[in-house]
mmCIF file of the N, C-alpha and C atoms, coordinates in Angstrom:
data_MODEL
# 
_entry.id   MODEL 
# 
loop_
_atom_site.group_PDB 
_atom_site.id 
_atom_site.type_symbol 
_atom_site.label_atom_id 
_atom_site.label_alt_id 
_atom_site.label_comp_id 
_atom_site.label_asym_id 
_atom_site.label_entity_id 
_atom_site.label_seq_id 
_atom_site.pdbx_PDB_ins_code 
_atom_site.Cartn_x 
_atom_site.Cartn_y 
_atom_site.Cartn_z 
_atom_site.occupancy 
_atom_site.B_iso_or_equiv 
_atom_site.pdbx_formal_charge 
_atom_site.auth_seq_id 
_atom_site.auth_comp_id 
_atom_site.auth_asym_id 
_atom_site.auth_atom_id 
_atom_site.pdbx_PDB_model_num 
ATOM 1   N N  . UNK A 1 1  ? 135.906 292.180 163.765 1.00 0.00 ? 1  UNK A N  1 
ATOM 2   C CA . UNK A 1 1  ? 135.864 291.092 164.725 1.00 0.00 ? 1  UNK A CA 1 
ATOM 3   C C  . UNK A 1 1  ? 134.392 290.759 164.980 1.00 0.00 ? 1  UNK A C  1 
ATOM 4   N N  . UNK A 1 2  ? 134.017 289.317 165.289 1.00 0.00 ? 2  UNK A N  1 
ATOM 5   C CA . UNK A 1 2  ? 132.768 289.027 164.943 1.00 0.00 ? 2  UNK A CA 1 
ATOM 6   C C  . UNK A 1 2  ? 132.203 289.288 166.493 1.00 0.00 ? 2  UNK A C  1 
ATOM 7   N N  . UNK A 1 3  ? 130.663 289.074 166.888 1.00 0.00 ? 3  UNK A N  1 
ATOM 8   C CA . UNK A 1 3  ? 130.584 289.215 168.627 1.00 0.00 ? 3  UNK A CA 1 
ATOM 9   C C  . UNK A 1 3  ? 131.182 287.881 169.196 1.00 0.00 ? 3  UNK A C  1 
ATOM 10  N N  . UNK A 1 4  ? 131.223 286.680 168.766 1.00 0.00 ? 4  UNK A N  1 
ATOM 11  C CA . UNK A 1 4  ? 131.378 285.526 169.627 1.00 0.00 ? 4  UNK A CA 1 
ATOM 12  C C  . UNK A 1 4  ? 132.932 285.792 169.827 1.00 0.00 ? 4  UNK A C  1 
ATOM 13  N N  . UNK A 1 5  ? 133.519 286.198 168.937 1.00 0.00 ? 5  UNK A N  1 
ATOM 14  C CA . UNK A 1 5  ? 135.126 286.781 169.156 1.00 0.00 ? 5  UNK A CA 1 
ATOM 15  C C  . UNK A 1 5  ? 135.026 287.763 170.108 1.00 0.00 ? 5  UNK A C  1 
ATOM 16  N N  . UNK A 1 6  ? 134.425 288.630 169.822 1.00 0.00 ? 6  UNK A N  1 
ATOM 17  C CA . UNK A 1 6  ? 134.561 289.736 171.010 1.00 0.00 ? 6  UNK A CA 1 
ATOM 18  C C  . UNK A 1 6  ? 134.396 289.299 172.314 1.00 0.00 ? 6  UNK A C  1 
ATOM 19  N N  . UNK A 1 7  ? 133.264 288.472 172.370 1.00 0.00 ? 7  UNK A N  1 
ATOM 20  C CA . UNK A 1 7  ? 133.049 287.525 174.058 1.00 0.00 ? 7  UNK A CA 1 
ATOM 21  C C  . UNK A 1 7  ? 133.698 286.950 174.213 1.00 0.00 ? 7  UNK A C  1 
ATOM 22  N N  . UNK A 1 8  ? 134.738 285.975 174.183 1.00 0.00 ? 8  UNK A N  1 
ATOM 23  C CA . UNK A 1 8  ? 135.631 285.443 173.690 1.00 0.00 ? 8  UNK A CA 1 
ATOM 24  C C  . UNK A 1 8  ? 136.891 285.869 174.802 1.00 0.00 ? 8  UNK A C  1 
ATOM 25  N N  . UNK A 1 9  ? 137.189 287.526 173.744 1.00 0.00 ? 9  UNK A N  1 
ATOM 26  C CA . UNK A 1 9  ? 138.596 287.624 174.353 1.00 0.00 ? 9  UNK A CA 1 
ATOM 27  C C  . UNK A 1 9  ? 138.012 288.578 175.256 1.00 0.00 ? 9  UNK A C  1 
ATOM 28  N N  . UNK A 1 10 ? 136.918 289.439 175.882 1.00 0.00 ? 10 UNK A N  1 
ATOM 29  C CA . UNK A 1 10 ? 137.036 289.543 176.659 1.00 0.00 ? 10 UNK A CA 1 
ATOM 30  C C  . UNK A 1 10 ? 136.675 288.669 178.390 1.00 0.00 ? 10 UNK A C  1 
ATOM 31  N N  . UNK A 1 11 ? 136.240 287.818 177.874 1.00 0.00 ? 11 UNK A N  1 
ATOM 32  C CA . UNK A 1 11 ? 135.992 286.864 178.835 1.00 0.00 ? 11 UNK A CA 1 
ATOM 33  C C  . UNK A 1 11 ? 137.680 286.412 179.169 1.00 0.00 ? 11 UNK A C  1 
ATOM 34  N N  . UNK A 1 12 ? 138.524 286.310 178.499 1.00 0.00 ? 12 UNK A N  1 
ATOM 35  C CA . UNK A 1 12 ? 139.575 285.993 178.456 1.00 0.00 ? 12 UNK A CA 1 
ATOM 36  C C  . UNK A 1 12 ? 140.606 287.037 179.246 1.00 0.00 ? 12 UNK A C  1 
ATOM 37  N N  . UNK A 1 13 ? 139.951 288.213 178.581 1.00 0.00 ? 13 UNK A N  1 
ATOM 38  C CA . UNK A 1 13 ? 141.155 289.676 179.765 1.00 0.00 ? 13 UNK A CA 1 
ATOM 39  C C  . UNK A 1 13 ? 140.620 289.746 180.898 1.00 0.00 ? 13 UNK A C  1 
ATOM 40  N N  . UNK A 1 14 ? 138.956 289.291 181.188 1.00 0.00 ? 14 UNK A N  1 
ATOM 41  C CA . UNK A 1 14 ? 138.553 289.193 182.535 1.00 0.00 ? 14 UNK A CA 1 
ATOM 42  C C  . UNK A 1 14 ? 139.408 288.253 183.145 1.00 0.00 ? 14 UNK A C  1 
ATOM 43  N N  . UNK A 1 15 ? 139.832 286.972 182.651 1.00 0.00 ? 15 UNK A N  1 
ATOM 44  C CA . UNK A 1 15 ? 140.350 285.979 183.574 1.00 0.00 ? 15 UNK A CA 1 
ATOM 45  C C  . UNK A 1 15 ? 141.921 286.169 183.775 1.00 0.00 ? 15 UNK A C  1 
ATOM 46  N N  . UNK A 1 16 ? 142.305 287.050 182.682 1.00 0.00 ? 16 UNK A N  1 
ATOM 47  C CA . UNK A 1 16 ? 143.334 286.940 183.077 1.00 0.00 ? 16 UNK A CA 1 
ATOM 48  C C  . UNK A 1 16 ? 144.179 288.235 184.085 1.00 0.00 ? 16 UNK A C  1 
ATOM 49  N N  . UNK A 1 17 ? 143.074 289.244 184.144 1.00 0.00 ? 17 UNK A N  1 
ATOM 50  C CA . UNK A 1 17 ? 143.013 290.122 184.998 1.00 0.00 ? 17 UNK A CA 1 
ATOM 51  C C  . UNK A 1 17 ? 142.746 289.171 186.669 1.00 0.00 ? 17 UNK A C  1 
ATOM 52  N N  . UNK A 1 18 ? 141.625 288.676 186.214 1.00 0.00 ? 18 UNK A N  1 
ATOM 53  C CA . UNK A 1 18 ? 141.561 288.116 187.501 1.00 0.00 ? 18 UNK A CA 1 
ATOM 54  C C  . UNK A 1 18 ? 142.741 287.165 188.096 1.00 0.00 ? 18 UNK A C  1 
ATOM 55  N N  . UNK A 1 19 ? 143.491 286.638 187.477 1.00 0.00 ? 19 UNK A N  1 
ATOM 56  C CA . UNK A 1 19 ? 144.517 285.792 187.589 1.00 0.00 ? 19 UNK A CA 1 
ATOM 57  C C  . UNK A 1 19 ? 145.186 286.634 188.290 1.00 0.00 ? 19 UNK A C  1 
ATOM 58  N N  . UNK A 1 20 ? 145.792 287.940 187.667 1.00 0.00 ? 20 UNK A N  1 
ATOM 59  C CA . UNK A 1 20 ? 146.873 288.554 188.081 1.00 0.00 ? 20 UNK A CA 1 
ATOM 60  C C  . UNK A 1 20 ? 146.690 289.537 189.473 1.00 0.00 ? 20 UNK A C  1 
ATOM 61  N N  . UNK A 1 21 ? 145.416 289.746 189.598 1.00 0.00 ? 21 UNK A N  1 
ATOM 62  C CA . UNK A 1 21 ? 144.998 290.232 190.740 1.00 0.00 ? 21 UNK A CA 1 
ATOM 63  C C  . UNK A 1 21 ? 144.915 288.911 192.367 1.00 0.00 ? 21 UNK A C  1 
ATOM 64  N N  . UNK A 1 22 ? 144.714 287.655 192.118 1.00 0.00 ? 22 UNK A N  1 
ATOM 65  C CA . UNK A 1 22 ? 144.866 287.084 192.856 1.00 0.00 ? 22 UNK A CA 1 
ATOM 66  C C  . UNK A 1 22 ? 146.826 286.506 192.952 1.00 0.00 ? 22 UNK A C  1 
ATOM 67  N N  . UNK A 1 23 ? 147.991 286.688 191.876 1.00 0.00 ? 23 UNK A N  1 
ATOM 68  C CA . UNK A 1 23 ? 148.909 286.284 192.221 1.00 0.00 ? 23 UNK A CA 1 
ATOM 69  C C  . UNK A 1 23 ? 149.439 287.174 193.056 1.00 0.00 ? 23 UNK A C  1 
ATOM 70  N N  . UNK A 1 24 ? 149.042 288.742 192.854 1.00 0.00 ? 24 UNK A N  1 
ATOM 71  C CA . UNK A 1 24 ? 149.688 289.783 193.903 1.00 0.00 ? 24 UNK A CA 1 
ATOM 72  C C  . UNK A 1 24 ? 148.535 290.025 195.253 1.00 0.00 ? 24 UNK A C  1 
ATOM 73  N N  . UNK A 1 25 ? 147.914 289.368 195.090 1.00 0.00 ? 25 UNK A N  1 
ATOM 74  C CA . UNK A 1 25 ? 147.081 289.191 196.233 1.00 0.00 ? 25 UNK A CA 1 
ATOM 75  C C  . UNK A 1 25 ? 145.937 289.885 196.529 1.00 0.00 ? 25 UNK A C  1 
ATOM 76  N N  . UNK A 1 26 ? 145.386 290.726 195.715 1.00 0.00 ? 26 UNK A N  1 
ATOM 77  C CA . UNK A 1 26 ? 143.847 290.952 195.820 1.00 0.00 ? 26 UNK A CA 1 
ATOM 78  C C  . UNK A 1 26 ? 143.017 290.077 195.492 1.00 0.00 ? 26 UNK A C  1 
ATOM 79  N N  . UNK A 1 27 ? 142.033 290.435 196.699 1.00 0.00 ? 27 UNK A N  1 
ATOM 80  C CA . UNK A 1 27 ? 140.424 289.605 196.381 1.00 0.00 ? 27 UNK A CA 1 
ATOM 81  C C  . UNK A 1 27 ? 139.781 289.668 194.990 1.00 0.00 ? 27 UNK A C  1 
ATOM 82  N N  . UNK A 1 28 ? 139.040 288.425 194.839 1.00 0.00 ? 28 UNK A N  1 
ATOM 83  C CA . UNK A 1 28 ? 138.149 288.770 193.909 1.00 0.00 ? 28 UNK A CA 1 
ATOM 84  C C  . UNK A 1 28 ? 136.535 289.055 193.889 1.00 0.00 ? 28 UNK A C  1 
ATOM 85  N N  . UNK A 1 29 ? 136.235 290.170 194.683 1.00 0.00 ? 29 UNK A N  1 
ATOM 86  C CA . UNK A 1 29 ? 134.854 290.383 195.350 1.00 0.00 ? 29 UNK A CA 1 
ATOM 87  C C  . UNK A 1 29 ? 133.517 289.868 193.980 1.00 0.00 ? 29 UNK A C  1 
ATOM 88  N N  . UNK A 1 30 ? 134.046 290.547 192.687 1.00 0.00 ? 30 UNK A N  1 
ATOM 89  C CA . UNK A 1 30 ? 133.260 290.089 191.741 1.00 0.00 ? 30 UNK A CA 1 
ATOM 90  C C  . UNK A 1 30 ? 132.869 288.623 191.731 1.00 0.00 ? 30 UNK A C  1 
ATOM 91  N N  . UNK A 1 31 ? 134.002 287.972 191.753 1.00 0.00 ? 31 UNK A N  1 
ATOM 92  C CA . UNK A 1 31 ? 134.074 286.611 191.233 1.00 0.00 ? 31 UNK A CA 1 
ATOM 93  C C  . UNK A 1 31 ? 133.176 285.651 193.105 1.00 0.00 ? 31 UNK A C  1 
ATOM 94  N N  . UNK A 1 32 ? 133.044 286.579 194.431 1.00 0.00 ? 32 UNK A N  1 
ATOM 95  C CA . UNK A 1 32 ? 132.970 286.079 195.628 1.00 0.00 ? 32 UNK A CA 1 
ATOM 96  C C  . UNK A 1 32 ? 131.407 286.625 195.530 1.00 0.00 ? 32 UNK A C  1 
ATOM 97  N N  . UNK A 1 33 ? 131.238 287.303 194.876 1.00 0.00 ? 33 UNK A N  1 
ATOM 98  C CA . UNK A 1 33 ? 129.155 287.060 194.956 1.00 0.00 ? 33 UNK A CA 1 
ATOM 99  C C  . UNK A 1 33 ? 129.017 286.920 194.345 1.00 0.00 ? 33 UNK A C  1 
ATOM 100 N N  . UNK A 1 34 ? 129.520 286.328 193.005 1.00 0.00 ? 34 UNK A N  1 
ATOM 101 C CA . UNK A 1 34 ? 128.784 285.702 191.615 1.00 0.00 ? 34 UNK A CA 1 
ATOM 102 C C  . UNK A 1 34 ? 128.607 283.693 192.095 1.00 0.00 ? 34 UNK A C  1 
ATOM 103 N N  . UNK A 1 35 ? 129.838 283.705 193.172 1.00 0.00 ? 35 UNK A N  1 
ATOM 104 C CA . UNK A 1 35 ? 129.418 282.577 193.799 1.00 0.00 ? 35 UNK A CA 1 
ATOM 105 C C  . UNK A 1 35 ? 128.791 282.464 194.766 1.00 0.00 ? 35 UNK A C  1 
ATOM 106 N N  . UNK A 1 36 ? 128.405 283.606 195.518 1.00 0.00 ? 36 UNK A N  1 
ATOM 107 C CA . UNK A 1 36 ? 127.538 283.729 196.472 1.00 0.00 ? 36 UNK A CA 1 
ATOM 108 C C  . UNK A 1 36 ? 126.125 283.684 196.368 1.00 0.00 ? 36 UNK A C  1 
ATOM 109 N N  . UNK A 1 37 ? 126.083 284.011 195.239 1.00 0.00 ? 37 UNK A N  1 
ATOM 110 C CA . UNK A 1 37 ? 124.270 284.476 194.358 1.00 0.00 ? 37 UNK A CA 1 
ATOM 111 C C  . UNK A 1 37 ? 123.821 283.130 193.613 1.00 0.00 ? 37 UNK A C  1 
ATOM 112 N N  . UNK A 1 38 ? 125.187 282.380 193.136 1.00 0.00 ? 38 UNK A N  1 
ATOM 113 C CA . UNK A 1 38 ? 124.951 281.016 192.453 1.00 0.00 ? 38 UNK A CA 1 
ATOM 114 C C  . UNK A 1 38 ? 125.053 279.761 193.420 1.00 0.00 ? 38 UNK A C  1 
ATOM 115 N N  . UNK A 1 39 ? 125.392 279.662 194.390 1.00 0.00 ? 39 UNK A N  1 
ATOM 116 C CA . UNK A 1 39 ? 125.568 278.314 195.182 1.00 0.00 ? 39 UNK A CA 1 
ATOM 117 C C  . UNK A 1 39 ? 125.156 279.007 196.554 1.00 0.00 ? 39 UNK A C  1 
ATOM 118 N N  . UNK A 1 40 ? 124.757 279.751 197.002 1.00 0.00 ? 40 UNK A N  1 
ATOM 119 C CA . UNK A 1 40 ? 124.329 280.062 198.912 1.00 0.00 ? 40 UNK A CA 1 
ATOM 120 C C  . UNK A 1 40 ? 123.175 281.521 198.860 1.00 0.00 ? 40 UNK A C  1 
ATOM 121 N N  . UNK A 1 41 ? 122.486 281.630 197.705 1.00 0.00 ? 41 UNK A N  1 
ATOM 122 C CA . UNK A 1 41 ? 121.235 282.426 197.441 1.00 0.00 ? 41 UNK A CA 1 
ATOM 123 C C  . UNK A 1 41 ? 120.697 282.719 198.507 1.00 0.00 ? 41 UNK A C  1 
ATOM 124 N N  . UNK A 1 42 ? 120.480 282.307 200.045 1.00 0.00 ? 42 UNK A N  1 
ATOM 125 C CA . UNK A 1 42 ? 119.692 282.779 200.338 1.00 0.00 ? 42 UNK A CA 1 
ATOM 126 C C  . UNK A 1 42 ? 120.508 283.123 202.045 1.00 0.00 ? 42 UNK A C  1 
ATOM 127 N N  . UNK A 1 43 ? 121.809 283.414 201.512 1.00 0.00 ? 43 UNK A N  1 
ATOM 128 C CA . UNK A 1 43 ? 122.779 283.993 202.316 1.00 0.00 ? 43 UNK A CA 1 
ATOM 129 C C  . UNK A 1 43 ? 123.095 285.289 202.164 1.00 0.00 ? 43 UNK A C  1 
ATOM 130 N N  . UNK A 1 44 ? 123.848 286.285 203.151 1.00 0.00 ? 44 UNK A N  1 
ATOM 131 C CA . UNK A 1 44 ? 123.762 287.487 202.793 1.00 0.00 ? 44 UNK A CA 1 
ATOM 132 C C  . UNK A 1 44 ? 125.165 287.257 202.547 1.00 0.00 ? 44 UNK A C  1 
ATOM 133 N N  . UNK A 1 45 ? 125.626 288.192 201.436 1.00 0.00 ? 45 UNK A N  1 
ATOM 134 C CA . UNK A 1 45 ? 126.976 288.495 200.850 1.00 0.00 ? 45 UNK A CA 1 
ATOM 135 C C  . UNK A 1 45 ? 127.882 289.547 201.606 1.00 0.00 ? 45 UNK A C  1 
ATOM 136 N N  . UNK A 1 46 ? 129.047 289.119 202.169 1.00 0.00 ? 46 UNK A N  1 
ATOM 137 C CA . UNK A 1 46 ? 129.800 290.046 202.851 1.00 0.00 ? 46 UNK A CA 1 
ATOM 138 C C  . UNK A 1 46 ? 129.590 291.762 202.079 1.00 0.00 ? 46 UNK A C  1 
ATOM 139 N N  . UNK A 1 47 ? 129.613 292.978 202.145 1.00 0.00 ? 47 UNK A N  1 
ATOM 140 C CA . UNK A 1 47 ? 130.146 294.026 202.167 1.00 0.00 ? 47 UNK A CA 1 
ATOM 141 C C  . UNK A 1 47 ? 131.176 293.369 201.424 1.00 0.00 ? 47 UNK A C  1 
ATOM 142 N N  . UNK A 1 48 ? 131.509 294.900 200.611 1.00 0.00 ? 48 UNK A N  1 
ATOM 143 C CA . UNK A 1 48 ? 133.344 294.762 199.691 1.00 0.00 ? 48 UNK A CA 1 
ATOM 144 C C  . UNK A 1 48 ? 133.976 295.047 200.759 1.00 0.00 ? 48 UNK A C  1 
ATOM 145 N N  . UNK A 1 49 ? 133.745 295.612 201.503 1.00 0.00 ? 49 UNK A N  1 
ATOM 146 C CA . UNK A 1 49 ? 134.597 296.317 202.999 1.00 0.00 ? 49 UNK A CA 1 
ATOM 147 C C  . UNK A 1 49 ? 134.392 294.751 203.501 1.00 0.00 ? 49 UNK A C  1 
ATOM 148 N N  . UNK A 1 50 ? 133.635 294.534 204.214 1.00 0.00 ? 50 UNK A N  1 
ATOM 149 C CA . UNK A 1 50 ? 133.998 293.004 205.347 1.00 0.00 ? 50 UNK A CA 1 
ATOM 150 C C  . UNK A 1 50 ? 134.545 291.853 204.166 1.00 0.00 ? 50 UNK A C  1 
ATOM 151 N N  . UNK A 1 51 ? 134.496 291.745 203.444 1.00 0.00 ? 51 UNK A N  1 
ATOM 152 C CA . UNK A 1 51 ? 135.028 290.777 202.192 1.00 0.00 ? 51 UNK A CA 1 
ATOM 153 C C  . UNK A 1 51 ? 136.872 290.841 202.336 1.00 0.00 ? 51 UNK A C  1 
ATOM 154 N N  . UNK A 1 52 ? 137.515 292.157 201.998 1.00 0.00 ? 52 UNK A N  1 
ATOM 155 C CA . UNK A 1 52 ? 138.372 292.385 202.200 1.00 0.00 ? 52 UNK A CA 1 
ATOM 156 C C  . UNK A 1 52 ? 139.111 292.328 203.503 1.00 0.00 ? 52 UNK A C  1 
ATOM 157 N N  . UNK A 1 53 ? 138.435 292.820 204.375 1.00 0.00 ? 53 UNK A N  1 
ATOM 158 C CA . UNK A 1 53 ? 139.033 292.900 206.162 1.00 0.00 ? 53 UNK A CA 1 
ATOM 159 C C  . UNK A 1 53 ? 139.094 291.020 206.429 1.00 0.00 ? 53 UNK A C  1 
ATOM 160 N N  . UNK A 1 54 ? 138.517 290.381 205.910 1.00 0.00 ? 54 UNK A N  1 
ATOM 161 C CA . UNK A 1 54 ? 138.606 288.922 205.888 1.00 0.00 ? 54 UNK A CA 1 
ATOM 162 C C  . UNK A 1 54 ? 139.586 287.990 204.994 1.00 0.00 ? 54 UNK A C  1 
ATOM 163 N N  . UNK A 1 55 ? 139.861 288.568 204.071 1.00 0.00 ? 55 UNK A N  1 
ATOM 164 C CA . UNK A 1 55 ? 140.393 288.091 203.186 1.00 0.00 ? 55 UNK A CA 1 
ATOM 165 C C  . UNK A 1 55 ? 142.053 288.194 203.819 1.00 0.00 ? 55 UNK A C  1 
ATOM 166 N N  . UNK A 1 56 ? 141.907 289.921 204.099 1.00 0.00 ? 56 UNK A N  1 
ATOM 167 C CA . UNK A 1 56 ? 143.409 290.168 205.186 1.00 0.00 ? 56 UNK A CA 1 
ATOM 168 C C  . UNK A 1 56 ? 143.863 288.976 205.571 1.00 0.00 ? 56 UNK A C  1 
ATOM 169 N N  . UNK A 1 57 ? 142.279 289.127 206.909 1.00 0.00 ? 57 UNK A N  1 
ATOM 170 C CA . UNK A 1 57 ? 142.550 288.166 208.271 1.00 0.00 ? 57 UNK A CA 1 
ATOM 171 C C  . UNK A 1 57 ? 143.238 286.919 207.752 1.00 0.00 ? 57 UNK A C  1 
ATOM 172 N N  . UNK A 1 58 ? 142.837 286.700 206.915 1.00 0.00 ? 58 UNK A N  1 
ATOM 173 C CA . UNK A 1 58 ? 142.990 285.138 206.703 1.00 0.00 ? 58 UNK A CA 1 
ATOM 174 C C  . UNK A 1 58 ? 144.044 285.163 206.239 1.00 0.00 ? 58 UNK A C  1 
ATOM 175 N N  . UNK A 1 59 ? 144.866 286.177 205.079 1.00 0.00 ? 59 UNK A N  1 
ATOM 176 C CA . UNK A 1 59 ? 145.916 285.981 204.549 1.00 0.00 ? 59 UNK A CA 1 
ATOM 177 C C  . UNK A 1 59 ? 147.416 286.479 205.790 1.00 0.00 ? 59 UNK A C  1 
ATOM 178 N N  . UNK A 1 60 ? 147.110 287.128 206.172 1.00 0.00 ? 60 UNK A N  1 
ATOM 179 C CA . UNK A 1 60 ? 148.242 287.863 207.138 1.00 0.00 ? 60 UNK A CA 1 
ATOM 180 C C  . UNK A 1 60 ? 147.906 287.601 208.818 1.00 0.00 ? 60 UNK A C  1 
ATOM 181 N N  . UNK A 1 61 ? 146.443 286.841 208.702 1.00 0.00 ? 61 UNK A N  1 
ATOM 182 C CA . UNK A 1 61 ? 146.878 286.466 210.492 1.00 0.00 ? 61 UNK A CA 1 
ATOM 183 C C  . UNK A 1 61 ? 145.681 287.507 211.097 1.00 0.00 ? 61 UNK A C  1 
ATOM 184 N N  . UNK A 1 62 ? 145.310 286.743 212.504 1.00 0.00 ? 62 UNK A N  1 
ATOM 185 C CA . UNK A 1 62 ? 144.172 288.162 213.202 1.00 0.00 ? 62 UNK A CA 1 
ATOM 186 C C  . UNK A 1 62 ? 144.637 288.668 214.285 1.00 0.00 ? 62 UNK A C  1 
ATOM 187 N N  . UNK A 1 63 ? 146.189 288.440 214.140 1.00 0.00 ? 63 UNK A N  1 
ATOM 188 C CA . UNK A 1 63 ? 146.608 290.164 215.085 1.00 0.00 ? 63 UNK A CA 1 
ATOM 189 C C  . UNK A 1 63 ? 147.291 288.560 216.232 1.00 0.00 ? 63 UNK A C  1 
ATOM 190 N N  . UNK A 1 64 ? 148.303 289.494 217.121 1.00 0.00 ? 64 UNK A N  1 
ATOM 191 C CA . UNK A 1 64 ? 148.963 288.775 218.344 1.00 0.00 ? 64 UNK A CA 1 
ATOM 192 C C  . UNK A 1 64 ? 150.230 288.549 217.118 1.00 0.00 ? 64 UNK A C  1 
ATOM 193 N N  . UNK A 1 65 ? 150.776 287.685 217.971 1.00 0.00 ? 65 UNK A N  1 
ATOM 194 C CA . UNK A 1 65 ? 152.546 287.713 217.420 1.00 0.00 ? 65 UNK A CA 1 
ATOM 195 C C  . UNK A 1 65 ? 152.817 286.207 216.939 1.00 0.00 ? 65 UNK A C  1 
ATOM 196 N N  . UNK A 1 66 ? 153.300 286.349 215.612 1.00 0.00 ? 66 UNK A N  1 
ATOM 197 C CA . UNK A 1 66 ? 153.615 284.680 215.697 1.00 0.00 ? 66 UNK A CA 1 
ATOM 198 C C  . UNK A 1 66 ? 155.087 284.770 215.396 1.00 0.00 ? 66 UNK A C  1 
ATOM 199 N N  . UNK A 1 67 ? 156.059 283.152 215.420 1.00 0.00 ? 67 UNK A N  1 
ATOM 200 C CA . UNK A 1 67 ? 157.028 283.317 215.793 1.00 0.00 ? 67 UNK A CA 1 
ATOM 201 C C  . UNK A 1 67 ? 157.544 283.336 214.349 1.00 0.00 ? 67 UNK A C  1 
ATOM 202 N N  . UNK A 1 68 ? 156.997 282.667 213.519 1.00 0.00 ? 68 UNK A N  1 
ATOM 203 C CA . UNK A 1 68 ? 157.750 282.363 212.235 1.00 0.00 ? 68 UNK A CA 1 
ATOM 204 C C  . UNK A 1 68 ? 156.468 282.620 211.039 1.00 0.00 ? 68 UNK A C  1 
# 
């Protein structure tokens, strides 16, 4: 297999890892400071810990009772 093949498909199991990690619902911290470092440089990048505790929040709610 040649290298541009090799980059190729693994650029390809990266995405599609990443795919499958966001349909069951994990973050993608990799993919959240590679955009952090490329478009807001001179911002500080959440922690993998506060990245995640946010990602929660946002997906499941920040606590109290909802009805539906």
């Amino acid at each position: 297999m040649a290298d541009a093949e090799r980059t190729r498909a693994a650029a390809m199991l990266r995405r599609i890892g990443q795919t499958a990690r966001l349909m069951i619902g994990l973050p993608d911290y990799d993919g959240y400071r590679a955009h952090m470092a490329s478009h807001h440089p001179d911002a500080r990048p959440m922690t993998r810990a506060e990245f995640v505790a946010e990602r929660q929040a946002a997906r499941y709610g920040r606590g109290g009772s909802r009805c539906c």
